[in-house]
C-alpha positions in Angstrom: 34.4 -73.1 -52.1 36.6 -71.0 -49.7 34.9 -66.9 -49.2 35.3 -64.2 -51.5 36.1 -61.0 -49.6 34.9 -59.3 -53.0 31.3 -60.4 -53.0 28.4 -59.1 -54.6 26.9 -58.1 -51.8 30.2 -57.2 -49.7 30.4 -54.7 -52.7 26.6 -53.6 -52.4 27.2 -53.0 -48.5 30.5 -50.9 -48.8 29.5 -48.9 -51.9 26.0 -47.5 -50.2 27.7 -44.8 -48.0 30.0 -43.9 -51.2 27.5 -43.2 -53.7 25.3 -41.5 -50.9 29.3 -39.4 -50.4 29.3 -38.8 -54.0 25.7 -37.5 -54.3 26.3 -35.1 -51.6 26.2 -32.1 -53.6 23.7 -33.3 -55.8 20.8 -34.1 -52.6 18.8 -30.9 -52.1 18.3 -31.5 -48.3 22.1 -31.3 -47.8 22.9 -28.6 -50.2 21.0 -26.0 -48.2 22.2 -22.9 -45.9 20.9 -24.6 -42.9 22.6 -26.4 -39.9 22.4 -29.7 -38.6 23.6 -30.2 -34.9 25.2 -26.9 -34.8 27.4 -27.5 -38.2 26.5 -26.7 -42.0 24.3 -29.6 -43.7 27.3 -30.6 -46.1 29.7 -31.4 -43.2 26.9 -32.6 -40.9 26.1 -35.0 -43.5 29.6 -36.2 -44.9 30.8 -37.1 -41.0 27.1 -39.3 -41.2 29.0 -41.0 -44.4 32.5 -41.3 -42.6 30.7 -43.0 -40.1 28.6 -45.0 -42.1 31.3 -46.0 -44.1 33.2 -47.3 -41.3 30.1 -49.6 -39.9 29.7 -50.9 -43.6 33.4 -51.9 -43.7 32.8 -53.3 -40.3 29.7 -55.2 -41.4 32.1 -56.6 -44.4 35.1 -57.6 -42.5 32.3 -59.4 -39.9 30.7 -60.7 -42.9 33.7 -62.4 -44.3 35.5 -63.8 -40.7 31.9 -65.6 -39.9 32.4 -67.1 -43.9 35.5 -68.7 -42.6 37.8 -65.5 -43.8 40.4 -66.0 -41.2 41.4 -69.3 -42.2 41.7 -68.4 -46.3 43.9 -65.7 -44.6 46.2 -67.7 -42.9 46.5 -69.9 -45.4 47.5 -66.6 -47.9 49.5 -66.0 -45.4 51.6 -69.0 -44.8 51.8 -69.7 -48.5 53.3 -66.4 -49.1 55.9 -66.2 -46.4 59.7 -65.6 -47.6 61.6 -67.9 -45.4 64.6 -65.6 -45.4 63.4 -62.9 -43.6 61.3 -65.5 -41.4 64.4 -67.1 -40.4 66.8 -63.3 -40.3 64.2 -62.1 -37.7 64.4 -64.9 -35.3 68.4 -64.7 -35.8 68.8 -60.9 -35.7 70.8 -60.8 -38.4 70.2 -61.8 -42.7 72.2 -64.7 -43.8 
């Protein structure tokens, strides 16, 4: 059976960081008047969820390429290719 990039757990791994975005005014320990590195609590802690998001999504595409990804890709790929413009953009020109 060829990898789902929409797994169960893909899902689990890329959704922490968004719920933990989406409880951010909800968490009492970043919906305070202090600092954190210099910078209010709320954006201290959304950059934390920016760049935990983009490890997750990292983790994911890592995930999926080690499942044998790249090759259900190129196959996607291939089988959805328009010959016409494959062969206008060798040629230069649409025929």
């Amino acid at each position: 059976m060829p990898p789902q990039l929409a797994s169960p757990a893909r899902i689990a791994i890329a959704g922490v960081p968004v719920i933990a975005f989406l409880l951010t005014p909800f968490l009492p320990f970043v919906n305070t008047d202090s600092f954190w590195f210099g910078v209010p609590s709320v954006i201290a802690w959304s950059v934390v969820c920016v760049l935990v998001t983009v490890l997750a999504m990292n983790v994911v595409e890592w995930s999926y390429q080690r499942a044998g990804g790249s090759a259900v890709d190129a196959e996607e790929s291939a089988a959805h290719s328009d010959p016409v413009i494959a062969s206008a953009g060798r040629d230069g020109d649409r025929r």
